[in-house]
Short mmCIF file of the C-alpha atoms (twelve columns), coordinates in Angstrom:
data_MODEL
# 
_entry.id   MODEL 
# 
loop_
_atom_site.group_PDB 
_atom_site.id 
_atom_site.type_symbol 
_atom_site.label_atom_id 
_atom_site.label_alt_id 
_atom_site.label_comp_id 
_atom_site.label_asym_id 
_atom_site.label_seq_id 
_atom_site.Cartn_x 
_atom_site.Cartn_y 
_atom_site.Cartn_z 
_atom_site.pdbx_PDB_model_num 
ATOM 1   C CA . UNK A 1   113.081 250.843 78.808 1 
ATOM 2   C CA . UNK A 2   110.192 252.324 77.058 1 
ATOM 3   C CA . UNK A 3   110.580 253.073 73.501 1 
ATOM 4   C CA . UNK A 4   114.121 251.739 72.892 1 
ATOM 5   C CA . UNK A 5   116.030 248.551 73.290 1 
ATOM 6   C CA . UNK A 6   116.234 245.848 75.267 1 
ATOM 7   C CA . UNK A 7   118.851 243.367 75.356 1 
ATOM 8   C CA . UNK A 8   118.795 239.661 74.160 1 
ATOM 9   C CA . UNK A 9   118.871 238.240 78.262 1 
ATOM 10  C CA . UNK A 10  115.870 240.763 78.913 1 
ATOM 11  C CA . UNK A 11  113.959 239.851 75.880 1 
ATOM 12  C CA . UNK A 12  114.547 236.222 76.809 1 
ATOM 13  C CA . UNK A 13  113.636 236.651 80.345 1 
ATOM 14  C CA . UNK A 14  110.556 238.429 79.642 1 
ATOM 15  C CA . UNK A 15  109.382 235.551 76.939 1 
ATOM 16  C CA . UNK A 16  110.158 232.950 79.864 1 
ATOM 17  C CA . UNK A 17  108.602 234.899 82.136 1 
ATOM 18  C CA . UNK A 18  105.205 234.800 79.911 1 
ATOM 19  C CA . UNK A 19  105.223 231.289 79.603 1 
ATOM 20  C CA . UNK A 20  105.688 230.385 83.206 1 
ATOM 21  C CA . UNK A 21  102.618 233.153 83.717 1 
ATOM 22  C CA . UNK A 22  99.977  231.391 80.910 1 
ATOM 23  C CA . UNK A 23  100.935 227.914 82.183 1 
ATOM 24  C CA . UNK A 24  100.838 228.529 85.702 1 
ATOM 25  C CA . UNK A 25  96.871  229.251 84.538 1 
ATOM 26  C CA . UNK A 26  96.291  226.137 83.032 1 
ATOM 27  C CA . UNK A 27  96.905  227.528 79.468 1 
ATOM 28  C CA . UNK A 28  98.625  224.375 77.157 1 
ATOM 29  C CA . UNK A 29  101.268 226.594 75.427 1 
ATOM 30  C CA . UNK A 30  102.317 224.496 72.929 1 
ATOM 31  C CA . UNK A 31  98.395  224.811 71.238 1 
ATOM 32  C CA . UNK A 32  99.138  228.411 71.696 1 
ATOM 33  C CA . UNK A 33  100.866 231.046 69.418 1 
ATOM 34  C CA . UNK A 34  104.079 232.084 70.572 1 
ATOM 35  C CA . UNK A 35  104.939 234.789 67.732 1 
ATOM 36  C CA . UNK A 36  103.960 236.176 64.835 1 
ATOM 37  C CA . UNK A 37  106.506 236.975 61.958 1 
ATOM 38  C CA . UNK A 38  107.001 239.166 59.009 1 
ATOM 39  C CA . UNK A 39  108.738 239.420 56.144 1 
ATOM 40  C CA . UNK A 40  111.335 242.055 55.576 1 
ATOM 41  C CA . UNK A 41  110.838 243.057 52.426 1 
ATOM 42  C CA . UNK A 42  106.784 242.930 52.532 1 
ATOM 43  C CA . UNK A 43  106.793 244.626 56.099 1 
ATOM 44  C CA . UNK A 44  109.065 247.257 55.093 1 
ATOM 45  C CA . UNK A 45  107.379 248.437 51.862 1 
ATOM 46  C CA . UNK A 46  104.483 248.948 54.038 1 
ATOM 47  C CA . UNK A 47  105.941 250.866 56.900 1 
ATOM 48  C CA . UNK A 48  106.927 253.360 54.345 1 
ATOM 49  C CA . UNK A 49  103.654 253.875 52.532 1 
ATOM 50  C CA . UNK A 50  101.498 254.096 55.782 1 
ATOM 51  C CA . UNK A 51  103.879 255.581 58.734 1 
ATOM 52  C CA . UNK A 52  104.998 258.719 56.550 1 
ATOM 53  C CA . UNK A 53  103.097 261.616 58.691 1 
ATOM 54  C CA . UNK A 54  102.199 258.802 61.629 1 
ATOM 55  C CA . UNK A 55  103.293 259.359 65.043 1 
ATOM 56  C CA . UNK A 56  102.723 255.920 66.309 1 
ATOM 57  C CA . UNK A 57  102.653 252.521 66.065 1 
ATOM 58  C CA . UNK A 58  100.175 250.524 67.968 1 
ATOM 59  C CA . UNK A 59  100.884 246.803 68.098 1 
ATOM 60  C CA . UNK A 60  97.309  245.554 68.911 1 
ATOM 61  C CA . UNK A 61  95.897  241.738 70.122 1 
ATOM 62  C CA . UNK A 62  93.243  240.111 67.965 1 
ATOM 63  C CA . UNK A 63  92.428  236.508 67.361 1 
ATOM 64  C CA . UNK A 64  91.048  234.779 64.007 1 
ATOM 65  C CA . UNK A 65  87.188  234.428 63.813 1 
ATOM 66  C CA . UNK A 66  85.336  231.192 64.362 1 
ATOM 67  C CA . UNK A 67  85.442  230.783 60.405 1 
ATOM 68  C CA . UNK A 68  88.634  231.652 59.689 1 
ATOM 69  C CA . UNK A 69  91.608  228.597 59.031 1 
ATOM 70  C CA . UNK A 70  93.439  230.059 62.330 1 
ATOM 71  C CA . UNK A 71  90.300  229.746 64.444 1 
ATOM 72  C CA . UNK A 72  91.271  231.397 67.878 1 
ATOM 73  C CA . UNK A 73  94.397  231.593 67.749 1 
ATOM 74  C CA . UNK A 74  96.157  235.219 68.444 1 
ATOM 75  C CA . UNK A 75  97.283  237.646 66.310 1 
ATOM 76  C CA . UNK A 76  98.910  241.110 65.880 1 
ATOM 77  C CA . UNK A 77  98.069  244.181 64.299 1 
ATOM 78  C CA . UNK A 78  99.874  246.761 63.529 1 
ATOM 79  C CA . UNK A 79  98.355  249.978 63.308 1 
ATOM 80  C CA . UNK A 80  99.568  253.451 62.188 1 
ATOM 81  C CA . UNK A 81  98.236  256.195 64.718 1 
ATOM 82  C CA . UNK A 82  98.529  259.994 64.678 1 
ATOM 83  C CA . UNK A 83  97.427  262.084 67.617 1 
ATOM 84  C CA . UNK A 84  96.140  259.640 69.413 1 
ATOM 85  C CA . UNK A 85  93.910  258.519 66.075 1 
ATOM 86  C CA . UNK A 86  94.063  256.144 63.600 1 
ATOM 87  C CA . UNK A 87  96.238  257.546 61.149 1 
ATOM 88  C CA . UNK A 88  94.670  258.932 57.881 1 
ATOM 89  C CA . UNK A 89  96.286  259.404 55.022 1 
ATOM 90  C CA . UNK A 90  97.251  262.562 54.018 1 
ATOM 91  C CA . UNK A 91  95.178  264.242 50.693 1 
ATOM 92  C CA . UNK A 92  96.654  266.453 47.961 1 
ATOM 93  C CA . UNK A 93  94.961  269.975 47.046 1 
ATOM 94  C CA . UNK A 94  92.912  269.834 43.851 1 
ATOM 95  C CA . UNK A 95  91.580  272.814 41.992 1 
ATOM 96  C CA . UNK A 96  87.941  272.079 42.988 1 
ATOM 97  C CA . UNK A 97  85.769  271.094 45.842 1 
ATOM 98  C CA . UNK A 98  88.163  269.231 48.305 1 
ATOM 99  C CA . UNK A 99  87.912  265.683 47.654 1 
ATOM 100 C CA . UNK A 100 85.897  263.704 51.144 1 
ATOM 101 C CA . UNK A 101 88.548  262.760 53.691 1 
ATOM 102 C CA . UNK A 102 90.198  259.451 53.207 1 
ATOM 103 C CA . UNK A 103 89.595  256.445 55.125 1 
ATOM 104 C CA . UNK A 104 92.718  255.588 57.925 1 
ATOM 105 C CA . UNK A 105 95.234  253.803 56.327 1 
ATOM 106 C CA . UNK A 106 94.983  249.982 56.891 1 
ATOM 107 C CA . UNK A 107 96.385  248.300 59.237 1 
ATOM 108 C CA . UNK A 108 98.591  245.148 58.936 1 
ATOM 109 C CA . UNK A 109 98.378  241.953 59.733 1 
ATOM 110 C CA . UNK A 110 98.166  238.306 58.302 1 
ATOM 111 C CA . UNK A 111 101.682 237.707 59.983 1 
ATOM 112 C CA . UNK A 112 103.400 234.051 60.026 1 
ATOM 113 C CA . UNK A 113 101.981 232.249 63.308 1 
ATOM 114 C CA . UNK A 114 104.559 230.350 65.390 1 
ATOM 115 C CA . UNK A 115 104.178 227.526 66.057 1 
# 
């Protein structure tokens, strides 16, 4: 179902059904990241400064650079969107000359990789 929930047995199915897929290529899964995790607390604070005035979350693929410590391996980021744009933050009023629009918001990553 798009946009709601899934149960445990589907979620489970569909992470089986991904590993069969990447081995079944030739793909060593157990050099491979599996998930990516983030803290509550850290997560959450952040969803509420950058989604207020957002419409969507995009959960994009990356992978580290060649010179990072994580070299290759895939990550996630999550990134506010708004209209089908990267999500800017919104500006107050001032009494003079509007201030220049602000940059998008940042996006989020540097997750916990598994394993």
């Amino acid at each position: 179902m798009e946009n709601g929930p899934i149960s445990v047995s589907v979620a489970n199915s569909m992470i089986e059904e991904y590993l069969r897929y990447m081995k079944a290529q030739g793909i060593d899964m157990d050099k491979q990241t599996l998930s990516i995790s983030f803290t509550r607390d850290k997560l959450m604070d952040w969803l509420t400064r950058n989604m207020e005035g957002a419409d969507e979350l995009r959960i994009c693929l990356g992978a580290y650079g060649k010179d990072e410590s994580n070299a290759g391996r895939i990550t996630v980021i999550l990134w506010p969107y708004k209209d089908g744009e990267p999500f800017t933050q919104p500006i107050s009023d001032g009494k003079d000359a509007p201030p220049p629009p602000p940059p998008p918001g940042d996006p989020y990553n540097q997750g916990g990789l598994n394993p």
